[in-house]
Structure formats: C-alpha cells, structure tokens
C-alpha positions in Angstrom: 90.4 88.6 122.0 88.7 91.0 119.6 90.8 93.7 120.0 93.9 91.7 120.1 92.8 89.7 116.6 92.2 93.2 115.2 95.2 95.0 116.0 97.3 92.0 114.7 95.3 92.3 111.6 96.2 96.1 111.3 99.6 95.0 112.1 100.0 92.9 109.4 98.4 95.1 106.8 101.1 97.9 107.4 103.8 94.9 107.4 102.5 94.7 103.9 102.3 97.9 102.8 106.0 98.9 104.2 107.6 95.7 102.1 105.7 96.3 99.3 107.2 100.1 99.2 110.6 99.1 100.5 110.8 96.2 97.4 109.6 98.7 94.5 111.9 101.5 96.4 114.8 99.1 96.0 113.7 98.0 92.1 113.3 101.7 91.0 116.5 103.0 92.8 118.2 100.3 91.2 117.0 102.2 87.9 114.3 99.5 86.8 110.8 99.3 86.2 108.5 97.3 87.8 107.1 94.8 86.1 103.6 93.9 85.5 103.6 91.0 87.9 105.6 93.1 90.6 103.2 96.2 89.9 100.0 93.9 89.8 100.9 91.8 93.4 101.4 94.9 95.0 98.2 96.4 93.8 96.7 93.2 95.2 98.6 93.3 98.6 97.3 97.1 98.9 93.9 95.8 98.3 94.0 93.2 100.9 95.2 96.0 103.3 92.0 96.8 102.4 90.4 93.6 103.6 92.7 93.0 106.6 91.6 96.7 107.5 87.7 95.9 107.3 87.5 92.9 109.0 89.7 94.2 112.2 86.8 97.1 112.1 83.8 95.3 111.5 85.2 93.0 114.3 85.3 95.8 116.6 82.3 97.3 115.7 80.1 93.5 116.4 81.6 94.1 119.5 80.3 97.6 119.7 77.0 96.7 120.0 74.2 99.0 119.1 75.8 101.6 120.0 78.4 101.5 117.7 76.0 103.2 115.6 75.5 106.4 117.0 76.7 109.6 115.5 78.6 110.1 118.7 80.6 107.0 118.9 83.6 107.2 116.8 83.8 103.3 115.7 80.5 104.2 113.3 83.2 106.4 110.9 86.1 103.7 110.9 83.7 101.5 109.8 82.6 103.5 107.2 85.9 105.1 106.2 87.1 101.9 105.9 84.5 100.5 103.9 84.9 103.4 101.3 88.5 103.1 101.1 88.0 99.1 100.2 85.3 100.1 97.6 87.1 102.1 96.0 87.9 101.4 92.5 91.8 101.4 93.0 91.7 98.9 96.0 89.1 96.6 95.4 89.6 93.1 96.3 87.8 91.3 93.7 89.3 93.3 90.9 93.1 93.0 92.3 93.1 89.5 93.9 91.3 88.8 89.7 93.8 90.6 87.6 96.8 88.9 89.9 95.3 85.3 88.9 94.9 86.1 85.5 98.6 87.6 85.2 100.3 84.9 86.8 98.2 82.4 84.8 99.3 84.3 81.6 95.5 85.2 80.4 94.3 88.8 79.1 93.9 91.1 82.0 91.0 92.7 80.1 90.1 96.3 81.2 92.3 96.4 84.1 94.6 99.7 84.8 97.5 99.5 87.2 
C-alpha cells in the first residue's frame, strides 16, 4: 500500500509538472507572456511537486525502518535530496501556496520574486 500511495503521488507530481510546461509552452509559442497569476500557479504547482515528492519519500522511508538510516541504504539520500529540493527558496511550499492566495485575492505580494 505504501509503495503504491507513493508512486501514485510521484505520478501525479510529474502529471503536474508536464501540464504546467505544456500550458506556458502553448502561451509563449502563441507569442504571449505569462501572466502573473499563470506564472505564480505554476510556481505553486512546482512547489507542491515538492510536497507530493516528500511525502511519497518519507512514506517509504517509515517503512524503511531503522535502517533506512544507514549510509549504505539508498532511501537515507532520497529523503534528504528531497527534503533540500523542497527547502529551497525557489520551491517552497509556504512561500508559493502564500503568494498564490494573496494574488488571486488581489493583495500586495510583498517580497516575492517569480
């Protein structure tokens, strides 16, 4: 059940990511720019990659057991590559699922950069 939760979780995360690219591909062949709400959702949606991403590894890696955490057992980097890649500044959660909100609602994004 684990594994199968986890790969339908990775599953949907590239399902994402490819219709994400595929839309702005379309918008920018089409010789327009994305706008701030297009450019902002898909900043979002490669942010909760991130999260789909990190909850199909530490899934796997409660499953693991204790010796998940061994140098020698390959799950102990996933979990940390993925961790990284979701703390980074560019596709973190918080900040993206936030500055979404806040341009949908119509408020002041602040300090974001997208």
């Amino acid at each position: 059940m684990r594994i199968a939760e986890s790969a339908a979780e990775a599953r949907a995360a590239e399902s994402l990511m490819l219709r994400n690219i595929q839309e702005a591909d379309a918008i920018l062949r089409s010789g327009h720019m994305l706008s701030n709400e297009v450019r902002l959702r898909n900043k979002r949606d490669i942010a909760f990659c991130c999260v789909l991403s990190q909850r199909a590894v530490d899934r796997l890696f409660c499953a693991w057991g204790g010796n998940g955490l061994y140098n020698s057992n390959d799950i102990q980097r996933k979990l940390r590559d993925v961790k990284a890649a979701g703390a980074h500044h560019q596709t973190n959660w918080d900040i993206y699922m936030t500055a979404y909100g806040r341009e949908v609602l119509g408020l002041d994004l602040g300090s974001v950069r997208f």
